[in-house]
TORKOLGU-444036 format. One line per field, with one value per residue: residue in one letter; residue number from 1; x, y, z of N, C-alpha, C in turn. Coordinates in steps of 0.05 Angstrom, whole numbers, plus 5000, padded with zeros to 4 digits. Layout:
aa c(A ...)
i c(NUM ...)
nu c(X ...)
nv c(Y ...)
nw c(Z ...)
cau c(X ...)
cav c(Y ...)
caw c(Z ...)
cu c(X ...)
cv c(Y ...)
cw c(Z ...)
This chain:
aa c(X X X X X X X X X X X X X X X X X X X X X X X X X X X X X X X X X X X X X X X X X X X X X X X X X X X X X X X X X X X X X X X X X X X X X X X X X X X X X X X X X X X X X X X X X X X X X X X X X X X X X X X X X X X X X X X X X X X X X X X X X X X X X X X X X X X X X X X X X X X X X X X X X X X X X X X X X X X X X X X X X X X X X X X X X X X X X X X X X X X X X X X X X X X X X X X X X X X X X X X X X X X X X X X X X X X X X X X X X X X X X X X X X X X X X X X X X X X X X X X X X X X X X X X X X X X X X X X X X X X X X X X X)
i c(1 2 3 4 5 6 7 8 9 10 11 12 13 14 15 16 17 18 19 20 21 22 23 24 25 26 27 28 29 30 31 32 33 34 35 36 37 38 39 40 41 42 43 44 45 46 47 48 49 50 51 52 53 54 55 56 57 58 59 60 61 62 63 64 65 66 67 68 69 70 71 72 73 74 75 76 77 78 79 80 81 82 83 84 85 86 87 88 89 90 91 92 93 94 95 96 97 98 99 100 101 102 103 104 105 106 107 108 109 110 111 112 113 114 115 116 117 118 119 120 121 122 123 124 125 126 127 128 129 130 131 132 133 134 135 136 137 138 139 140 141 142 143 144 145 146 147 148 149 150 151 152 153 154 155 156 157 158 159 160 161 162 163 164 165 166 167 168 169 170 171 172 173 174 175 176 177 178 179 180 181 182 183 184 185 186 187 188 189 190 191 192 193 194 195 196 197 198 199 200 201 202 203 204 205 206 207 208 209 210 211 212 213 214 215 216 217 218 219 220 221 222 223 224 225 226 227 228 229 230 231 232 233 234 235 236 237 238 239 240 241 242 243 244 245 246 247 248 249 250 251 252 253 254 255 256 257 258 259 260 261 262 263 264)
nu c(6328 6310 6243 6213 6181 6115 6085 6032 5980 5932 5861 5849 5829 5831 5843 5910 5938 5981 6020 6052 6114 6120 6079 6057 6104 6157 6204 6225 6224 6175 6133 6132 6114 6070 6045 6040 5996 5956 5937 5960 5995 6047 6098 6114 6163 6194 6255 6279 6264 6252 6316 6325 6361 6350 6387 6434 6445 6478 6505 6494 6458 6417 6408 6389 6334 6314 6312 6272 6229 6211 6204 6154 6132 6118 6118 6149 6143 6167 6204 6206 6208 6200 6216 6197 6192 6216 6223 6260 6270 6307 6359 6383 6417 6437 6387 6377 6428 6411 6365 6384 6416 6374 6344 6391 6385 6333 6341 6379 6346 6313 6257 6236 6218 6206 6168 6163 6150 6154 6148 6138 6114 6145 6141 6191 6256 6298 6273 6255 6299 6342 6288 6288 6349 6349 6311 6346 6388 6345 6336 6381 6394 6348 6303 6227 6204 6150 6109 6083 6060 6041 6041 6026 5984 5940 5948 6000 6032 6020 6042 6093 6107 6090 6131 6175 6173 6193 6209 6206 6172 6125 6059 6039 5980 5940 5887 5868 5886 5864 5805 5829 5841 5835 5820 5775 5757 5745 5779 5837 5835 5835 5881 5910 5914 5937 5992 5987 6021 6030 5985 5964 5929 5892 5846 5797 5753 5723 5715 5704 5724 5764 5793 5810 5792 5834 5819 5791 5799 5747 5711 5710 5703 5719 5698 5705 5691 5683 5738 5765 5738 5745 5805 5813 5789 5826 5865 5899 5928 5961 5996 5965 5967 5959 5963 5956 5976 5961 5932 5911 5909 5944 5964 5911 5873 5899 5889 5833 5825 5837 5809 5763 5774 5774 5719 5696)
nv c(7021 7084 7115 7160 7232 7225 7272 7320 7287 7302 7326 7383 7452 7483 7481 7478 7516 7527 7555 7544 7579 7598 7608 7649 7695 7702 7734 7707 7735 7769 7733 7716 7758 7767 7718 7724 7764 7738 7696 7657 7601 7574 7560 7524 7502 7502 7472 7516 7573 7640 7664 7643 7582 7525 7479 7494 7535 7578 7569 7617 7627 7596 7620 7668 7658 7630 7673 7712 7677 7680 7738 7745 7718 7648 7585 7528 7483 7453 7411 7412 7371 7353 7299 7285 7269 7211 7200 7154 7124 7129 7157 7135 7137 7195 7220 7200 7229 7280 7279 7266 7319 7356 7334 7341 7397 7406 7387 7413 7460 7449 7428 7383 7354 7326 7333 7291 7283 7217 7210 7158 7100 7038 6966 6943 6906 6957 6993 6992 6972 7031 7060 7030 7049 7099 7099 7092 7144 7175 7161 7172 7225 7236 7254 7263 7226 7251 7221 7223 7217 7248 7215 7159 7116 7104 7053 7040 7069 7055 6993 7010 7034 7000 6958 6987 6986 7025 7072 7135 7142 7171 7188 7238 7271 7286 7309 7326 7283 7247 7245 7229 7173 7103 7073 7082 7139 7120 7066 7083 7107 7072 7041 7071 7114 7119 7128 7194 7238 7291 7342 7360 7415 7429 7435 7408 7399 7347 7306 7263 7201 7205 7254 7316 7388 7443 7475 7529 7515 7491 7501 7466 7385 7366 7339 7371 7376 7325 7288 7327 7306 7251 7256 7265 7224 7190 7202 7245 7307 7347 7387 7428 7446 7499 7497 7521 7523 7509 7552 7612 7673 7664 7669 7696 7655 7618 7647 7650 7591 7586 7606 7581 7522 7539 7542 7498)
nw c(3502 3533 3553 3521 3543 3540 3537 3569 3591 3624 3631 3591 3597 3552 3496 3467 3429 3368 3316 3247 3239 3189 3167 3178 3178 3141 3169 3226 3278 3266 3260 3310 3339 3312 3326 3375 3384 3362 3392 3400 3425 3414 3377 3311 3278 3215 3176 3151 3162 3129 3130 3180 3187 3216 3216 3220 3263 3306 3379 3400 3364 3378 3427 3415 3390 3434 3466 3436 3435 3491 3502 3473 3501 3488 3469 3446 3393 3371 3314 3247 3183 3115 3074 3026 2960 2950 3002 3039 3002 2970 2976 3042 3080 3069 3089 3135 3155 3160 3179 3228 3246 3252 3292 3334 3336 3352 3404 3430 3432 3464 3449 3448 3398 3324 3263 3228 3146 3122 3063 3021 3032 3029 3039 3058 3074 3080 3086 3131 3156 3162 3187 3234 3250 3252 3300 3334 3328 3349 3405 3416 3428 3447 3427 3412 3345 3312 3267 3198 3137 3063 3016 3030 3068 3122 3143 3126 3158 3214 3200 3196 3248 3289 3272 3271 3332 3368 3431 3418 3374 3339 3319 3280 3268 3213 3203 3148 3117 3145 3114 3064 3069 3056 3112 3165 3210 3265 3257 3245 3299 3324 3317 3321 3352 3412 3401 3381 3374 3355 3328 3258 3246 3200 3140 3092 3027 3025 2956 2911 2911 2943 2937 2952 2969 2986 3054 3102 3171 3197 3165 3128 3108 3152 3216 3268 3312 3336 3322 3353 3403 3398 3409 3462 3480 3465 3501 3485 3496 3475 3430 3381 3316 3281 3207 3147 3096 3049 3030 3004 3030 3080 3138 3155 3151 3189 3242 3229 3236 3287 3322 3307 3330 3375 3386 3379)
cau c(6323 6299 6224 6217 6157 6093 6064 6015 5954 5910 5847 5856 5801 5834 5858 5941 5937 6002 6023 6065 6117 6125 6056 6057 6115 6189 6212 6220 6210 6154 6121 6126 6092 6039 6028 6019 5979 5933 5929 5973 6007 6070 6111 6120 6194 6216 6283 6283 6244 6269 6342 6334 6370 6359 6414 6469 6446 6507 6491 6482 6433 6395 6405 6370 6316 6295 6301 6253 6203 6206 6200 6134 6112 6112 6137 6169 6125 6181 6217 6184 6214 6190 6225 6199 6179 6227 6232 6274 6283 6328 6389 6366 6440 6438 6358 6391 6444 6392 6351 6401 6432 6345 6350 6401 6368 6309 6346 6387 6332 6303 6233 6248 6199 6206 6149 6171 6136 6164 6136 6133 6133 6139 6144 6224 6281 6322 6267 6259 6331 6332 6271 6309 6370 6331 6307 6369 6390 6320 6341 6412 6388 6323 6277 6201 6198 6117 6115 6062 6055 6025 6040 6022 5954 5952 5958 6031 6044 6012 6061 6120 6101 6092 6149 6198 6169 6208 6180 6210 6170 6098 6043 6032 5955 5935 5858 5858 5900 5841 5798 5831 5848 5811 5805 5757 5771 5750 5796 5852 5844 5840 5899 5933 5899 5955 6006 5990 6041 6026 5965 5974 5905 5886 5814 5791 5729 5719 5707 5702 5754 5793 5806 5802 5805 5841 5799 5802 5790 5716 5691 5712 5698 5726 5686 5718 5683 5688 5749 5776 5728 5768 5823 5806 5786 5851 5883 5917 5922 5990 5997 5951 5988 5947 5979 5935 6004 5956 5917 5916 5922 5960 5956 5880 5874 5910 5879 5802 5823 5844 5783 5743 5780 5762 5691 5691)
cav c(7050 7108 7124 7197 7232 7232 7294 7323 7262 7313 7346 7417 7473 7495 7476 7480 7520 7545 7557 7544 7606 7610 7614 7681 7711 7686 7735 7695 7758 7781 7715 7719 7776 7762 7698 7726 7788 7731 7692 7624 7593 7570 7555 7501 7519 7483 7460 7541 7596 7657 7661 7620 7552 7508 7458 7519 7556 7572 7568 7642 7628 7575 7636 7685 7646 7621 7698 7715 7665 7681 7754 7747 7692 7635 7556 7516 7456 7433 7422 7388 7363 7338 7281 7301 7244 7191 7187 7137 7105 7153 7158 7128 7149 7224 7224 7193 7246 7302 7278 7269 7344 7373 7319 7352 7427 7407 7379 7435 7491 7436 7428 7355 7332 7331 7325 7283 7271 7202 7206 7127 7076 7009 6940 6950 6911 6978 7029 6973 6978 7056 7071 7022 7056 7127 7102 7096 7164 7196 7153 7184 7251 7237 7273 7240 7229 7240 7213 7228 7219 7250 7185 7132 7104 7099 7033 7039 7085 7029 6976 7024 7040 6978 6937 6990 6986 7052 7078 7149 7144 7162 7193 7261 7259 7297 7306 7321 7252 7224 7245 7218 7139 7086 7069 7103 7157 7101 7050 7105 7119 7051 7021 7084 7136 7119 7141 7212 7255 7318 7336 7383 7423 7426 7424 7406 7393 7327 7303 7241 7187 7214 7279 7341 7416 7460 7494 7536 7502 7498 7503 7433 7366 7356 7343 7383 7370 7295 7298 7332 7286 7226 7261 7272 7200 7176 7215 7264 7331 7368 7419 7433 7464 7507 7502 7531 7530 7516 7567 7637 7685 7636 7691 7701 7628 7616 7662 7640 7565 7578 7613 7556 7513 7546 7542 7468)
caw c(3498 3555 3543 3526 3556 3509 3537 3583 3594 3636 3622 3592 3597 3531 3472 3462 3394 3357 3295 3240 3242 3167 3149 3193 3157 3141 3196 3250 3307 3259 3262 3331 3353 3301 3334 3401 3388 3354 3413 3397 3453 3423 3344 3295 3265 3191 3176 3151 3150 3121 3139 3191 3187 3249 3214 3215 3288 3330 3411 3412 3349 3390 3458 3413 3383 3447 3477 3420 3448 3516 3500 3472 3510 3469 3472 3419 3390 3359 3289 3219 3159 3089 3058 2993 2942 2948 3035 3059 2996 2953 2994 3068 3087 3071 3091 3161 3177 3156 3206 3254 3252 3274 3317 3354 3343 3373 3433 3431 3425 3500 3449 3439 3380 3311 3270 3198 3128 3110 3042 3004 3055 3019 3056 3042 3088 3071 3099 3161 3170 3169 3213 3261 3262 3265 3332 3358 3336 3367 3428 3433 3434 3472 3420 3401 3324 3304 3233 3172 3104 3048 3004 3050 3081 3150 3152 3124 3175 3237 3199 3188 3268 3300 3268 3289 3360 3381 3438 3419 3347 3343 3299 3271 3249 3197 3197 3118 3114 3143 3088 3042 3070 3061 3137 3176 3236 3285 3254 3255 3328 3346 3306 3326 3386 3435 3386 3376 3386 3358 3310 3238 3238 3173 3133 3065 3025 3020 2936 2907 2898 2955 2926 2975 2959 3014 3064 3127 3190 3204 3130 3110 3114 3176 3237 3288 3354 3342 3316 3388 3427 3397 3411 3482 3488 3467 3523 3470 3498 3466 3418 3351 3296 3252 3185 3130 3076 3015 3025 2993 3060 3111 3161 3157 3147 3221 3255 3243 3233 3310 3328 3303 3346 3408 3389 3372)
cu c(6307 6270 6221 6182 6134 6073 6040 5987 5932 5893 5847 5825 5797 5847 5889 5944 5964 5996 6047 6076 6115 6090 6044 6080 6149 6207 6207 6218 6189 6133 6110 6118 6064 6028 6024 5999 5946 5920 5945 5988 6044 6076 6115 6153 6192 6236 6296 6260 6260 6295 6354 6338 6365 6373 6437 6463 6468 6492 6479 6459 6411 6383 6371 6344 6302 6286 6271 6229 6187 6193 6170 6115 6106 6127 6145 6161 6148 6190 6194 6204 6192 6205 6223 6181 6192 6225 6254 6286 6301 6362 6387 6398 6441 6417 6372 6408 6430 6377 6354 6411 6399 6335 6364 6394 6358 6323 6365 6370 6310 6263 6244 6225 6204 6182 6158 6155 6156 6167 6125 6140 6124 6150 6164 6236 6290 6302 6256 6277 6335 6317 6280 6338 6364 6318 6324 6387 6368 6323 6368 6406 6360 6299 6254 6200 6166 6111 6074 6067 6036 6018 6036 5994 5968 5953 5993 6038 6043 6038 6093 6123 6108 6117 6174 6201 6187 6195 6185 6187 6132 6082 6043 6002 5949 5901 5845 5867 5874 5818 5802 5840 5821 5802 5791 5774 5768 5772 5821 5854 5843 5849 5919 5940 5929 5977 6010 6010 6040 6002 5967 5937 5905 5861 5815 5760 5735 5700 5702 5726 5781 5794 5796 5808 5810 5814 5810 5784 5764 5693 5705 5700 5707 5709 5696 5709 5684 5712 5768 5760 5749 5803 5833 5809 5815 5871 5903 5908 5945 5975 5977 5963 5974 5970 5966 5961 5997 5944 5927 5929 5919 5951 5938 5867 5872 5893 5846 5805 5825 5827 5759 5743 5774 5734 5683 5694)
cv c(7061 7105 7152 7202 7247 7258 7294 7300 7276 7326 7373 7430 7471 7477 7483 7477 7533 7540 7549 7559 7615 7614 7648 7701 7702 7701 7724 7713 7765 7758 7711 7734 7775 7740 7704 7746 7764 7702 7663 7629 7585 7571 7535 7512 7496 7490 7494 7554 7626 7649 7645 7605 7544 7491 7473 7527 7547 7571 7594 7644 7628 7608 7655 7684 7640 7647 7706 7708 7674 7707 7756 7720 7669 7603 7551 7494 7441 7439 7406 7391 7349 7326 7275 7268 7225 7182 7174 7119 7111 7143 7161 7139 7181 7238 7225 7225 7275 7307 7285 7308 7364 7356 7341 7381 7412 7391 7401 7465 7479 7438 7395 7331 7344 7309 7318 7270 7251 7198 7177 7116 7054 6999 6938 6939 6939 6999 7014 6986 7008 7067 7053 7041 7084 7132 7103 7126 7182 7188 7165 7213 7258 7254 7245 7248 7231 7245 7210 7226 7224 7232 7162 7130 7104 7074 7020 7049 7067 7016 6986 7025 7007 6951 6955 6988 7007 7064 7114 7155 7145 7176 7227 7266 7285 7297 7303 7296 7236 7217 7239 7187 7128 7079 7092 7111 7134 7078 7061 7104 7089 7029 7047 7115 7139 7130 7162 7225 7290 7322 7366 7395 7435 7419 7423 7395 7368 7322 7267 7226 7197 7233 7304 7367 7427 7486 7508 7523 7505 7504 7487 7414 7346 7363 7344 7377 7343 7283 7302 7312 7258 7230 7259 7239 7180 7185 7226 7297 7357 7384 7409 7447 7475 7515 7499 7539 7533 7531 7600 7655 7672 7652 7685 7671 7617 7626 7656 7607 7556 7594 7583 7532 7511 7556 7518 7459)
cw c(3522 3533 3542 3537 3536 3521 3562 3580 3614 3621 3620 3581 3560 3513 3473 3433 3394 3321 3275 3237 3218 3151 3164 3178 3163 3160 3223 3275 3285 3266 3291 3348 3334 3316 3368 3400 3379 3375 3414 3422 3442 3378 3333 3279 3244 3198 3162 3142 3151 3123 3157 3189 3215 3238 3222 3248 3310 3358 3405 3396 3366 3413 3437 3401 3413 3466 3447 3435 3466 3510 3489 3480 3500 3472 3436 3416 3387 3325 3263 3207 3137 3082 3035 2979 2942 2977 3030 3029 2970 2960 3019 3079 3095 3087 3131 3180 3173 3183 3226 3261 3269 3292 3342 3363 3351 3392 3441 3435 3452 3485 3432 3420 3351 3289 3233 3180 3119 3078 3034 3029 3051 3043 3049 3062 3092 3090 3127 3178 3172 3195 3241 3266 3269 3289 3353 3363 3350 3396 3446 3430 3445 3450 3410 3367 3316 3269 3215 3151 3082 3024 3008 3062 3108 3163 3139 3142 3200 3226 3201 3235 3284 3297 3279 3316 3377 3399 3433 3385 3355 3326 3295 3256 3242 3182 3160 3103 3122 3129 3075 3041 3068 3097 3154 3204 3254 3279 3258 3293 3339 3344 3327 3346 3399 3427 3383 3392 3381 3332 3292 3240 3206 3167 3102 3057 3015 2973 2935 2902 2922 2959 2950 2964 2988 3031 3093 3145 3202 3182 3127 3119 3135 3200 3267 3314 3357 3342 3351 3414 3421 3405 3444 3498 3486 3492 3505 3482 3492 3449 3390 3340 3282 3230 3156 3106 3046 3011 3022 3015 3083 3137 3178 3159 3180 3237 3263 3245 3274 3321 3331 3322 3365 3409 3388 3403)
């Protein structure tokens, strides 16, 4: 397999904040002038928002989505999916050519990462065999997979990681995920630092047992300036996603969660 390229490794003044578009508003040109008037640099796209399909977009779709962008200035983080509650081990077939079709959008729309919730990831031959053959489609269309789960520890995600040895496959970290594992942020960054590929901003208040209630970025239990120093230290410097989805006004949510940001 080609190695795809993991991203800028220089020191930036600034932060590389965007947003998720649908937590701005299911018009995709509304989304996008909200997210520049509020100062984001680029978009997170799902598998649809509003009307939009990126499985269905014809070329001229892709032309006028990426005029959109341009038009208000804006890049393209890339695509996401959810895999829902079963992942990989439902129907690893159908899960497969799902994949494969925003695979090819996002190599098609030239933002070549897609950023996937595995869901369950047992010690399974079957979801082995899978995330192996998933590297060969992310390999034949050159995009970087960066994988998360809201059902998994992150040391499923290291073993799920390291046994496929892909070098197109790499992490999606999820700060309120780290709240809730047993391994600590330093064990995290230094089973799996080198890995990051793109990071979900997100905050919560830390409870007991795990448990987290949703917060906006900078009122939770996440310690933001350390947090980006580890981030820093790993030589991670791509995009931040504010994605504030459980929260009441997403918007308003975005907007100071990415303030906070650029005070941290």
């Amino acid at each position: 397999m080609s190695k795809p390229d993991t991203g800028d490794r220089t020191p930036n003044k600034s932060r590389r904040l965007a947003v998720v578009a649908g937590v701005l508003d299911q018009d995709f040109r509304v989304a996008a002038r909200i997210a520049r008037a509020a100062g984001f640099a680029a978009l997170q796209l799902d598998s649809r928002v509003g009307d939009l399909d990126t499985l269905s977009l014809s070329q001229s779709g892709k032309r006028e989505l990426q005029s959109i962008l341009r038009s208000n200035e804006l890049d393209l983080v890339g695509l996401r999916l959810d895999l829902g509650g079963k992942g990989l081990t439902a129907d690893a077939d159908a899960a497969l050519d799902r994949i494969e079709k925003l695979l090819a959008a996002a190599a098609g729309l030239q933002s070549p990462l897609l950023c996937l919730d595995l869901g369950p990831i047992p010690t399974d031959q079957l979801v082995d065999a899978a995330l192996s053959e998933l590297g060969r489609r992310a390999d034949r269309h050159g995009v970087t997979i960066a994988f998360r789960s809201e059902l998994a520890s992150f040391a499923a995600l290291d073993r799920a990681l390291k046994t496929a040895a892909c070098p197109w496959f790499g992490l999606d970290l999820d700060p309120v995920a780290i709240l809730k594992d047993d391994w600590s942020a330093d064990e995290i960054f230094s089973h799996l630092g080198g890995l990051i590929r793109h990071v979900r901003a997100r905050d919560a208040i830390a409870g007991p047992d795990h448990r987290t209630k949703p917060a906006t970025v900078g009122n939770g239990s996440v310690e933001w300036p350390r947090l980006l120093s580890d981030l820093d230290g790993a030589g991670y410097h791509g995009w931040i996603t504010l994605d504030p989805a459980e929260l009441p006004n997403r918007r308003a949510a975005a907007v100071s969660g990415a303030a906070a940001l650029r005070r941290a």
